[in-house]
N, C-alpha and C positions, 0 to 999 in steps of 0.2 A: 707463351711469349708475350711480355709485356710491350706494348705500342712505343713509339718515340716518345709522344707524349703524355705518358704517364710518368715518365719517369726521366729527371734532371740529368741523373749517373748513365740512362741510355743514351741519353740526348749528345751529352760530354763525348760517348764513346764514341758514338759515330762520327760526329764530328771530329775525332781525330782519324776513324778511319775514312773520312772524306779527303782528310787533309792529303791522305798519301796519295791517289787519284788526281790530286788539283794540282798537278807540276808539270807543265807541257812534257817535257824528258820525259817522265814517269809514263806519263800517261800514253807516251810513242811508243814505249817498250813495252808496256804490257799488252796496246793493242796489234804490235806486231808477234808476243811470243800466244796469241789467242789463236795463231795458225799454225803453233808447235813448236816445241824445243829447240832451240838454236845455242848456239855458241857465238860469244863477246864479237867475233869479226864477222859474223851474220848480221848479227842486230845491228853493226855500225854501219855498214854496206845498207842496209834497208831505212836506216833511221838518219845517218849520217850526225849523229850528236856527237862523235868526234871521243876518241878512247880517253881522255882522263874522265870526263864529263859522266860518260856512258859507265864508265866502275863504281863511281862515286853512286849513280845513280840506280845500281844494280844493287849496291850493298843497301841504300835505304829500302826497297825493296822487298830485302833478304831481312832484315831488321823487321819489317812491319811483316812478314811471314806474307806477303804476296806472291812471290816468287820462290823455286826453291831449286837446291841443284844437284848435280849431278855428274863424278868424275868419271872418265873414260880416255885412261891411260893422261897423255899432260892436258887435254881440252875438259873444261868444265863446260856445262851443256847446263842452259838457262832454259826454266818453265815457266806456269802459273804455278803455284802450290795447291790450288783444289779447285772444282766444283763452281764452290762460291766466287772466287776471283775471274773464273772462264764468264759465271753469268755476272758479275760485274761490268764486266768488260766488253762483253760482248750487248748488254741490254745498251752502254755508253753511246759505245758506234752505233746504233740501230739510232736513239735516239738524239742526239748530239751532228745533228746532220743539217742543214738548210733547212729542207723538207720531211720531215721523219714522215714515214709511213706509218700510220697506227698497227697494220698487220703486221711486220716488220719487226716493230718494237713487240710486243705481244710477242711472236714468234722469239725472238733472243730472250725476253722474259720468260721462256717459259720452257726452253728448250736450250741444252747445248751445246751445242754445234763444234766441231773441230775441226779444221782444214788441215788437209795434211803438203798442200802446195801452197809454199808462201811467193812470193813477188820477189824476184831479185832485187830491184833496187825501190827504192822508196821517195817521197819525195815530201819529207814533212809533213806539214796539219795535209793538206791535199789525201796523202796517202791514209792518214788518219780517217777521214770524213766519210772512207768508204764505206755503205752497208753491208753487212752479211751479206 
C-alpha cells in the first residue's frame, strides 16, 4: 500500500473520499446507521434532517458507495456498505469528541463494533458527539 504521501493521485483520492464524511447530514447519517440498518423514517426520527434533505443525502451516499441498500417488500432498509465505512465512522465518533479518550479512539481503530439498539430519538451534533 503506497502512503498518502507518496503519492499525488492517493492524496486527490482521499480527499475526495474525505469530502463525503465532511457534510454535517452525511455525517449524522452514517453515524447513526454505525448502530444498524434502518429505514428513511428511522434515520429522520433519530437525525431529524427533515425527508427531502435526508434522500438527497442518502443518494450521495449511495453514489460514493458508503451506504448500501436493501428492499423488503415497499421499505428500503439503509446500511454502511462495508467494514471500512463502520471503522470510518466509528474511529470519527471515538475521536471527534471534546475530549477523545486515547483508548477509546484505539479501540474504534482497531475494532468494529456494532450495536444492535439504536436511540429512538436524536438530537443533532449532541447525539453525534457520543463515544462508542
Amino acid at each position: 500500500m503506497t502512503a498518502i504521501f507518496e503519492s499525488r493521485d492517493r492524496a486527490d483520492q482521499a480527499t475526495e473520499k474525505l469530502k463525503i464524511y465532511a457534510q454535517p447530514q452525511r455525517l449524522m447519517i452514517l453515524s447513526y446507521l454505525l448502530r444498524g440498518e434502518s429505514i428513511v423514517s428511522e434515520i429522520d426520527a433519530a437525525t431529524g434532517i427533515g425527508q427531502p434533505a435526508l434522500s438527497q443525502q442518502l443518494a450521495a451516499l449511495r453514489r460514493a458507495d458508503v451506504v448500501k441498500t436493501r428492499r423488503q417488500g415497499k421499505q428500503i432498509w439503509y446500511d454502511l456498505a462495508d467494514e471500512a465505512s463502520r471503522l470510518c465512522v466509528g474511529t470519527m465518533e471515538a475521536l471527534l469528541t471534546d475530549h477523545p479518550d486515547p483508548q477509546q479512539v484505539m479501540k474504534a481503530a482497531t475494532t468494529v463494533a456494532t450495536q444492535t439498539e439504536k436511540p429512538l430519538t436524536g438530537s443533532g451534533t449532541a447525539g453525534f458527539a457520543k463515544i462508542l
